[in-house]
N, CA, C and O atoms as a GROMACS GRO file, in nm:
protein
  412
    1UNK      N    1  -0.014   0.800  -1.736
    1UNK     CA    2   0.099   0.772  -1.648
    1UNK      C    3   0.104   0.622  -1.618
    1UNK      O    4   0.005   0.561  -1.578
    2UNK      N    5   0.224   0.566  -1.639
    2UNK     CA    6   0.247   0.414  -1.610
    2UNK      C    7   0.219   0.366  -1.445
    2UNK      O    8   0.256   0.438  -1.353
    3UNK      N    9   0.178   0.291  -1.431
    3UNK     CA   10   0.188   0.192  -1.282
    3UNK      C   11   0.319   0.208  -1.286
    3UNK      O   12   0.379   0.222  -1.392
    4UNK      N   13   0.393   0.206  -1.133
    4UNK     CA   14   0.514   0.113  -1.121
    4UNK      C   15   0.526   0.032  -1.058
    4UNK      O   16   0.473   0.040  -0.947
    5UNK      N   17   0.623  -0.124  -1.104
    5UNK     CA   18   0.604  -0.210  -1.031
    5UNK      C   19   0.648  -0.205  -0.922
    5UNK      O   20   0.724  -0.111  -0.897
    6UNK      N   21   0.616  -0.306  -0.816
    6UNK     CA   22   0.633  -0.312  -0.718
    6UNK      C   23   0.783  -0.299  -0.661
    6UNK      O   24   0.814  -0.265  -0.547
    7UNK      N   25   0.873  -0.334  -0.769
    7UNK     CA   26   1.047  -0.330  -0.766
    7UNK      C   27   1.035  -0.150  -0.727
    7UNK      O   28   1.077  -0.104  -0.620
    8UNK      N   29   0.967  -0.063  -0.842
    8UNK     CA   30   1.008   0.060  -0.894
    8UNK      C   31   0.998   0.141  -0.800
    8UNK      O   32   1.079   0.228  -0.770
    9UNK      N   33   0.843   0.103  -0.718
    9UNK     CA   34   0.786   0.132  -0.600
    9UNK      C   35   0.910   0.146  -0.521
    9UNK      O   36   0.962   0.247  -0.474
   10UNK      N   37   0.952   0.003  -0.518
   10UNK     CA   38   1.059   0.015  -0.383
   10UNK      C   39   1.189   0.080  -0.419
   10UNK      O   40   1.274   0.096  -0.332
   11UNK      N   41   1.206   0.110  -0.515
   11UNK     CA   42   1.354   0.176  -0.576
   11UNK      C   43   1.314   0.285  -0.534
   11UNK      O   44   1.396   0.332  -0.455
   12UNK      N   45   1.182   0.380  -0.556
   12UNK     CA   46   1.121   0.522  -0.532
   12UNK      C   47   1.157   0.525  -0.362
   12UNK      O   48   1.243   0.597  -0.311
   13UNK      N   49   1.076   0.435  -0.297
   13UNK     CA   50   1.079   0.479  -0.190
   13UNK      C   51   1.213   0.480  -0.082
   13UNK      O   52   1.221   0.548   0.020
   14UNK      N   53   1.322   0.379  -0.138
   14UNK     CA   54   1.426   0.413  -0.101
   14UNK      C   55   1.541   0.550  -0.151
   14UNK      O   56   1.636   0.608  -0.097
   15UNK      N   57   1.478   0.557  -0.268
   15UNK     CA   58   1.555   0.705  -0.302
   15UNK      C   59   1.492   0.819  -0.220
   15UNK      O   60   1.567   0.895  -0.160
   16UNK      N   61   1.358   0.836  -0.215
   16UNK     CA   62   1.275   0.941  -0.115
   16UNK      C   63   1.330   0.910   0.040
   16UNK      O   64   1.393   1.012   0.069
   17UNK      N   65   1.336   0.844   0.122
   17UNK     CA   66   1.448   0.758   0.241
   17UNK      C   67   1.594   0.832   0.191
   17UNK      O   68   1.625   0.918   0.274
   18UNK      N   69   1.680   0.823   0.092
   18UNK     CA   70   1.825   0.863   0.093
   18UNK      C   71   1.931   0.779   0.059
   18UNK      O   72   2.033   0.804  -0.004
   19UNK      N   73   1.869   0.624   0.139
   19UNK     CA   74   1.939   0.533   0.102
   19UNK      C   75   1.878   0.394   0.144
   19UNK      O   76   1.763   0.368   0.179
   20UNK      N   77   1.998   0.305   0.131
   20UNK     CA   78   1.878   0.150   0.182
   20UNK      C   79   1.904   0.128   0.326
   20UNK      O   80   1.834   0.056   0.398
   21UNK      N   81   2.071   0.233   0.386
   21UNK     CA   82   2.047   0.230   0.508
   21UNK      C   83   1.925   0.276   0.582
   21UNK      O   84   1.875   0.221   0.681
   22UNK      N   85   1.879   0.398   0.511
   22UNK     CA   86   1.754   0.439   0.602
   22UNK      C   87   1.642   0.384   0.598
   22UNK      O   88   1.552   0.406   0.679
   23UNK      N   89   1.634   0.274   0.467
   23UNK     CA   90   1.513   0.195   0.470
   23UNK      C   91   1.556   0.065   0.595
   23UNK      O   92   1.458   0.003   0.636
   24UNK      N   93   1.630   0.043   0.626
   24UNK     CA   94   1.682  -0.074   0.662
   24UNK      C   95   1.611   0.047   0.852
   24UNK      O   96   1.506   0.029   0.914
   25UNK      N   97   1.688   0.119   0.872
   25UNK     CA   98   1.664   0.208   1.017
   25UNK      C   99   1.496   0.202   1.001
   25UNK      O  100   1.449   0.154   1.104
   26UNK      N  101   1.408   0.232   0.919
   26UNK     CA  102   1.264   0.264   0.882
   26UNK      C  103   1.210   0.107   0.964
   26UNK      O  104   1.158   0.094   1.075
   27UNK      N  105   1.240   0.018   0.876
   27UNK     CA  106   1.196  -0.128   0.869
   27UNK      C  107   1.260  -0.198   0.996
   27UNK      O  108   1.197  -0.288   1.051
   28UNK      N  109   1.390  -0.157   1.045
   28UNK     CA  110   1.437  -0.221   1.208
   28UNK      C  111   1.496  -0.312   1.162
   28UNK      O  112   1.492  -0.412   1.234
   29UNK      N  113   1.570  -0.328   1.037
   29UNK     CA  114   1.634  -0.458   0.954
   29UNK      C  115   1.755  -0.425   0.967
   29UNK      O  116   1.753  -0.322   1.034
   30UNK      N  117   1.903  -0.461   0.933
   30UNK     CA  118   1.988  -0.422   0.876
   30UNK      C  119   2.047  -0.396   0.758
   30UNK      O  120   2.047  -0.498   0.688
   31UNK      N  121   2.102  -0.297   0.701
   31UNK     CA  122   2.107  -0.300   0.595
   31UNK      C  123   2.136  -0.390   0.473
   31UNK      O  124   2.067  -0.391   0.371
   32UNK      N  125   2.234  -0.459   0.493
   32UNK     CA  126   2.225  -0.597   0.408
   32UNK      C  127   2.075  -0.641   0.376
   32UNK      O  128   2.055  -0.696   0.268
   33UNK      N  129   1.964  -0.619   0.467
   33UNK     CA  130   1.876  -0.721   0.484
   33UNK      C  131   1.800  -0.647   0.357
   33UNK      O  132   1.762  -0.715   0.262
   34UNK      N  133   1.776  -0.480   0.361
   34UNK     CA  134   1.696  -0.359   0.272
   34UNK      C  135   1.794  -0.446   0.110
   34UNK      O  136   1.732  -0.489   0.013
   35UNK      N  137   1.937  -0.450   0.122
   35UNK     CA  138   2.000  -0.459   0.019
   35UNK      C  139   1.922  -0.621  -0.060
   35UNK      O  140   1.860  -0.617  -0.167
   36UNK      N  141   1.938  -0.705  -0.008
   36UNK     CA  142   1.874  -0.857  -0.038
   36UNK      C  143   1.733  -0.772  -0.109
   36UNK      O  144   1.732  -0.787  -0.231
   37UNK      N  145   1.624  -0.692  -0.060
   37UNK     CA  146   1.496  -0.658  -0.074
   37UNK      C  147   1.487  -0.586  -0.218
   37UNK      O  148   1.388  -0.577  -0.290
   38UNK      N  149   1.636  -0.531  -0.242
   38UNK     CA  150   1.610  -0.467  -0.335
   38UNK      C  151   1.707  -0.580  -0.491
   38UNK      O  152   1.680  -0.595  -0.610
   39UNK      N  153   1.793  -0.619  -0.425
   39UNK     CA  154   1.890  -0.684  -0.540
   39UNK      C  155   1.775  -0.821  -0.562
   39UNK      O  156   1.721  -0.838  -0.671
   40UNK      N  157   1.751  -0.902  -0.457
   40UNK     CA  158   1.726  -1.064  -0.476
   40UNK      C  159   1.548  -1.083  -0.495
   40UNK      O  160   1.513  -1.146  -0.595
   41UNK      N  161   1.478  -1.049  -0.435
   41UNK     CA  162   1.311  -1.028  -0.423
   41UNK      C  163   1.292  -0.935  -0.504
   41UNK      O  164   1.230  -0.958  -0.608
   42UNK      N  165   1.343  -0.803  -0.474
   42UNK     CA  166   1.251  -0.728  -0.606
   42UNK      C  167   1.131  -0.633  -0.566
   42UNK      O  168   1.087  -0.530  -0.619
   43UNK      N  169   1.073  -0.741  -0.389
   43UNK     CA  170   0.981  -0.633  -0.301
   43UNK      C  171   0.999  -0.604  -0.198
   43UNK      O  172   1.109  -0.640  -0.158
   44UNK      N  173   0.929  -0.541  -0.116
   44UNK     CA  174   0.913  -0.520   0.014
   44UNK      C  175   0.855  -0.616   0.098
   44UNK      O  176   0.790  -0.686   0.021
   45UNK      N  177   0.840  -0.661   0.216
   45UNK     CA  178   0.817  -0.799   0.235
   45UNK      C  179   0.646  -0.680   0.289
   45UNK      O  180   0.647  -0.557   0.291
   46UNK      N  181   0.523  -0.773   0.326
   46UNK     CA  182   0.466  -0.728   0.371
   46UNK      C  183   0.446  -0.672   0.497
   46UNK      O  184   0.336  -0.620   0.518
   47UNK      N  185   0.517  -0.673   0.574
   47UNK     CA  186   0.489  -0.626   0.756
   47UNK      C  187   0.568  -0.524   0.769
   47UNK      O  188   0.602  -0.486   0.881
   48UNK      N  189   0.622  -0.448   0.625
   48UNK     CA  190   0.713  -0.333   0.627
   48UNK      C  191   0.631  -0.200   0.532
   48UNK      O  192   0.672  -0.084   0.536
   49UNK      N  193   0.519  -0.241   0.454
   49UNK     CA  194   0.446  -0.158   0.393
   49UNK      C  195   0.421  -0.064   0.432
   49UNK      O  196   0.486   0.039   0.412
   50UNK      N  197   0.289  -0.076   0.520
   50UNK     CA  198   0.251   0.085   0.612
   50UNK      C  199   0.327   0.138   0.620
   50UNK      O  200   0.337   0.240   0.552
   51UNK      N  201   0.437   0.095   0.721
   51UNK     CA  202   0.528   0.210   0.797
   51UNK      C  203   0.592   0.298   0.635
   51UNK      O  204   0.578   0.420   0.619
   52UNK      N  205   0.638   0.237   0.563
   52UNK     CA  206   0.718   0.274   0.418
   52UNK      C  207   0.626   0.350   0.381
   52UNK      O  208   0.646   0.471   0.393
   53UNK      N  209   0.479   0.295   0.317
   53UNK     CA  210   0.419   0.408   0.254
   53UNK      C  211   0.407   0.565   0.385
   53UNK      O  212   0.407   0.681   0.345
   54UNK      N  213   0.400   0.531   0.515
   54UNK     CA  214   0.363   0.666   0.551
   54UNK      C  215   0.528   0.748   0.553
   54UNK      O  216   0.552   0.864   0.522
   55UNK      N  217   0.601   0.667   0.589
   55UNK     CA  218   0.736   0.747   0.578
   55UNK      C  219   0.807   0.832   0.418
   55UNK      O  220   0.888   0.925   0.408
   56UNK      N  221   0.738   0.756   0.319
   56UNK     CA  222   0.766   0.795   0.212
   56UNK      C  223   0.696   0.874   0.084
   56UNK      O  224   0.738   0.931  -0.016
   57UNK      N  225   0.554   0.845   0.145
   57UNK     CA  226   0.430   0.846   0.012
   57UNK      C  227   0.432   0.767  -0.092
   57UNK      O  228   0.337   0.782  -0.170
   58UNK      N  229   0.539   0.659  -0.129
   58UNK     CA  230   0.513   0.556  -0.182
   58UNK      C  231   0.369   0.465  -0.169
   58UNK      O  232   0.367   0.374  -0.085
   59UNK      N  233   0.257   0.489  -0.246
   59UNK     CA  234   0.152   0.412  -0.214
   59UNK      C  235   0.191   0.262  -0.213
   59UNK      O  236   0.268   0.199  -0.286
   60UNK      N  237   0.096   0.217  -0.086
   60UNK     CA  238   0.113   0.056  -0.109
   60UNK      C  239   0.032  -0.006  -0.202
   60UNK      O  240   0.031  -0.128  -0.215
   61UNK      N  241  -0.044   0.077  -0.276
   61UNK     CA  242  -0.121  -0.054  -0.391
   61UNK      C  243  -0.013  -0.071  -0.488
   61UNK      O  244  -0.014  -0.182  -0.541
   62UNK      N  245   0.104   0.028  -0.538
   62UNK     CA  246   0.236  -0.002  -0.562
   62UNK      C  247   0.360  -0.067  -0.515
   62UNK      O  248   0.443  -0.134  -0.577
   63UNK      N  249   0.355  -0.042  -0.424
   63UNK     CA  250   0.453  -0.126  -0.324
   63UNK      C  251   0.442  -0.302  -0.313
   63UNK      O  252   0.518  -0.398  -0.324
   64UNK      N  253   0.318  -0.278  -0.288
   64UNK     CA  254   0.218  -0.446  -0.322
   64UNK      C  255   0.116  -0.437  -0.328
   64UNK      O  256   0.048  -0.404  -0.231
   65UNK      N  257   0.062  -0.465  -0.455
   65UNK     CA  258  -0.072  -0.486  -0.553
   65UNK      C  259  -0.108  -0.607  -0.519
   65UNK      O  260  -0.228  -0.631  -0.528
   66UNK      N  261  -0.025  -0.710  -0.473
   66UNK     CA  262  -0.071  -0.843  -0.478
   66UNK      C  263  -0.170  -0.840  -0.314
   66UNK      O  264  -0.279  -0.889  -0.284
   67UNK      N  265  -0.067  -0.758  -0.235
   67UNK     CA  266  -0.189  -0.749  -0.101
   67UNK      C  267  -0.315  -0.692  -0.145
   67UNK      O  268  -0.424  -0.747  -0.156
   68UNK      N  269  -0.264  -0.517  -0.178
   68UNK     CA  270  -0.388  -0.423  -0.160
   68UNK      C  271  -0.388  -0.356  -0.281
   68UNK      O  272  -0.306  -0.274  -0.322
   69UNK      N  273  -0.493  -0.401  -0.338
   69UNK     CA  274  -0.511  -0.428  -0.512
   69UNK      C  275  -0.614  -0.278  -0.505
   69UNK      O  276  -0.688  -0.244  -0.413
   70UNK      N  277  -0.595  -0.221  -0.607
   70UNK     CA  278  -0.632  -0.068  -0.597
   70UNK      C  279  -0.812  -0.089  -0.664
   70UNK      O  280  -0.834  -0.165  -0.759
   71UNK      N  281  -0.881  -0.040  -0.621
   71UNK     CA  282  -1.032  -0.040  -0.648
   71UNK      C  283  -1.018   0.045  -0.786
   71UNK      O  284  -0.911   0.094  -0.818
   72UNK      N  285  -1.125   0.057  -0.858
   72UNK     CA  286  -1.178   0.118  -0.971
   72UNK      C  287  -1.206   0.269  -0.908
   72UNK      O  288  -1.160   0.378  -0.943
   73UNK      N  289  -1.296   0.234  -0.803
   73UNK     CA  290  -1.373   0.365  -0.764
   73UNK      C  291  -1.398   0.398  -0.604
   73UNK      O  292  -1.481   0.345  -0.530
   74UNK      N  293  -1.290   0.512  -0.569
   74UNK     CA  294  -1.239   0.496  -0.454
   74UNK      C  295  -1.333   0.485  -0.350
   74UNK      O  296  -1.297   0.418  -0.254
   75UNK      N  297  -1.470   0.547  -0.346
   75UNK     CA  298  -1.554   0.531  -0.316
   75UNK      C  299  -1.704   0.410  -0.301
   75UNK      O  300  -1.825   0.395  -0.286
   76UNK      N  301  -1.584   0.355  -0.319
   76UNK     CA  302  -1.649   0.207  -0.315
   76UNK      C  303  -1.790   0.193  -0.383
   76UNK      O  304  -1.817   0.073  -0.385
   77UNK      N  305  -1.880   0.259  -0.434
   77UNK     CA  306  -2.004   0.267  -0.477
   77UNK      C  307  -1.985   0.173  -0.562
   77UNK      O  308  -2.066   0.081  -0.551
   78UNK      N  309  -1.878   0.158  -0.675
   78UNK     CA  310  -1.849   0.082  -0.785
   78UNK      C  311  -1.746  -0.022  -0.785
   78UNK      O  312  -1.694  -0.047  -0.893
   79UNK      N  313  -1.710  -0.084  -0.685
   79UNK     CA  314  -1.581  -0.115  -0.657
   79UNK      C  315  -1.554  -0.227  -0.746
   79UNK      O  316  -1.523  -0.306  -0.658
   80UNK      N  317  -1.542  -0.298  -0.861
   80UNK     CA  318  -1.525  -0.363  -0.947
   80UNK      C  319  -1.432  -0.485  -0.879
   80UNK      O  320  -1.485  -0.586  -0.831
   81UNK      N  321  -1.319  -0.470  -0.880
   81UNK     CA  322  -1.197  -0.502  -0.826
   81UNK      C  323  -1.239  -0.577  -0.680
   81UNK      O  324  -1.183  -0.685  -0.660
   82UNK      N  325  -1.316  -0.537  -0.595
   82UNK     CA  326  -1.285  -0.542  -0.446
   82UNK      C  327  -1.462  -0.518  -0.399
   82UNK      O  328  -1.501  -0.426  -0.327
   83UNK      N  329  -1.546  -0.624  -0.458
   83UNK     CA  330  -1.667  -0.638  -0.463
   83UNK      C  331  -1.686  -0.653  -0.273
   83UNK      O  332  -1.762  -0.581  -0.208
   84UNK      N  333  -1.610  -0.746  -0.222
   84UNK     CA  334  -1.631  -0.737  -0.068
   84UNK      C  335  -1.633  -0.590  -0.019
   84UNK      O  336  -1.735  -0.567   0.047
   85UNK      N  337  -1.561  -0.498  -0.031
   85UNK     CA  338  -1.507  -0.434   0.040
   85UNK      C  339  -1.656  -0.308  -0.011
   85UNK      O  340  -1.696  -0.232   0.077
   86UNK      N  341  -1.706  -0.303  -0.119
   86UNK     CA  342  -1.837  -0.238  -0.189
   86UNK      C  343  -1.902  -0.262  -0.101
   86UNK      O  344  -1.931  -0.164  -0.032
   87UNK      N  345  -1.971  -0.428  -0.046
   87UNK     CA  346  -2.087  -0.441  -0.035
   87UNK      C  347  -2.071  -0.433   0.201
   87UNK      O  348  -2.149  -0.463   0.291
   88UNK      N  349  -1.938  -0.381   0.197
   88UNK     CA  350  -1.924  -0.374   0.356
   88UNK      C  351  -1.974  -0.184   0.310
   88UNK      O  352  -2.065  -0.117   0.359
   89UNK      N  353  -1.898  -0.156   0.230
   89UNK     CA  354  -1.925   0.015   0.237
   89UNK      C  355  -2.134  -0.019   0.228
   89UNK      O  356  -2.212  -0.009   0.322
   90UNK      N  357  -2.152  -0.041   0.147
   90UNK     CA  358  -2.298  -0.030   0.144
   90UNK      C  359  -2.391  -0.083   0.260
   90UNK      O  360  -2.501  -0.035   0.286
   91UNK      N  361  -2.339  -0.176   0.320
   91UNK     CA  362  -2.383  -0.279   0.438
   91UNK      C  363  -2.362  -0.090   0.565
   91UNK      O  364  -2.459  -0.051   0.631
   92UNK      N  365  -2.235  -0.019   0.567
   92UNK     CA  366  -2.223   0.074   0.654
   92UNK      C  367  -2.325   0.206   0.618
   92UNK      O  368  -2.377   0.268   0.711
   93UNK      N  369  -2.346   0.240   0.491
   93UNK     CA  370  -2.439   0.349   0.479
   93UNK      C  371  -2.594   0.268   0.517
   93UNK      O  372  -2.696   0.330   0.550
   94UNK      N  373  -2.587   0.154   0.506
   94UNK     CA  374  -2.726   0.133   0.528
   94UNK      C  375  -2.764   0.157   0.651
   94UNK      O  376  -2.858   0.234   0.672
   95UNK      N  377  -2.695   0.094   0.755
   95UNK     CA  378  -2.692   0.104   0.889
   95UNK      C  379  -2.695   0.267   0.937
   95UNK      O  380  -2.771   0.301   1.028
   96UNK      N  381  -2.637   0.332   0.893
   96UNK     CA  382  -2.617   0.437   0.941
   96UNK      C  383  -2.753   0.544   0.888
   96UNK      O  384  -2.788   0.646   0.948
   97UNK      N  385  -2.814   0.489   0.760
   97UNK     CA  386  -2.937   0.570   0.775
   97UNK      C  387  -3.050   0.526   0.872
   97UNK      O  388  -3.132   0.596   0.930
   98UNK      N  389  -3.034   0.402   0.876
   98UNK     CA  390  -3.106   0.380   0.955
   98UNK      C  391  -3.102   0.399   1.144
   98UNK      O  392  -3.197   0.381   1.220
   99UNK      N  393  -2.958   0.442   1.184
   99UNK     CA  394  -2.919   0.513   1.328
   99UNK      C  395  -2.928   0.649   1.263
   99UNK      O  396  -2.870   0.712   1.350
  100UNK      N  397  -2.965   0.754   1.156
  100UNK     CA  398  -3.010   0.836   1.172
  100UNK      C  399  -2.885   0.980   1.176
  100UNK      O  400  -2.884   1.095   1.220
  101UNK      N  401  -2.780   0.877   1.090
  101UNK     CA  402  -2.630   0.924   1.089
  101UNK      C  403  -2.617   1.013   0.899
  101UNK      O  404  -2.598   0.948   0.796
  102UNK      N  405  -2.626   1.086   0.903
  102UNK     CA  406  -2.583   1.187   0.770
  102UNK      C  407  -2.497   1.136   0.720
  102UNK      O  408  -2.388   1.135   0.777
  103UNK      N  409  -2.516   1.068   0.577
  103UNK     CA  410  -2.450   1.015   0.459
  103UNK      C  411  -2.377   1.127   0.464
  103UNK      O  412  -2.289   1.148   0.380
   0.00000   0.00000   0.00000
């Protein structure tokens, strides 16, 4: 199955929405503003993500990859991609065996 870009993302999640008015009501923009997002940019700006992905299920590593770039292995054990974000997961199981907290 293909990625979609971040445009396709936002084409999806305004068709799942109904229209770009309701992305525009979602986001607190006016519609012109959803219309510019989709004709002139191409994305979603970032401070409109969350709310979109939970209103829509549009994931945001689609929506924007350039923010939140999708790991290898969701479980961070292997995180290739997002080596910080591995060695905070491992930095938290450590701690926690050692408070005596069930992996």
């Amino acid at each position: 199955m293909k990625t979609p870009t971040p445009y396709e993302a936002l084409c999806q999640a305004t068709e799942r929405l109904k229209s770009q008015a309701a992305l525009a009501r979602l986001c607190n923009v006016t519609q012109p503003v959803a219309w510019r997002w989709l004709q002139s940019s191409k994305r979603l700006p970032a401070e409109y993500v969350l709310r979109v992905e939970a209103a829509t299920g549009v994931s945001r590593h689609h929506l924007r990859p350039d923010i939140y770039p999708v790991s290898l292995c969701q479980s961070c054990s292997a995180a290739v991609l997002m080596p910080d974000i591995a060695a905070d997961c491992a930095f938290n199981r450590a701690a926690d065996l050692h408070n005596g907290v069930a992996a």
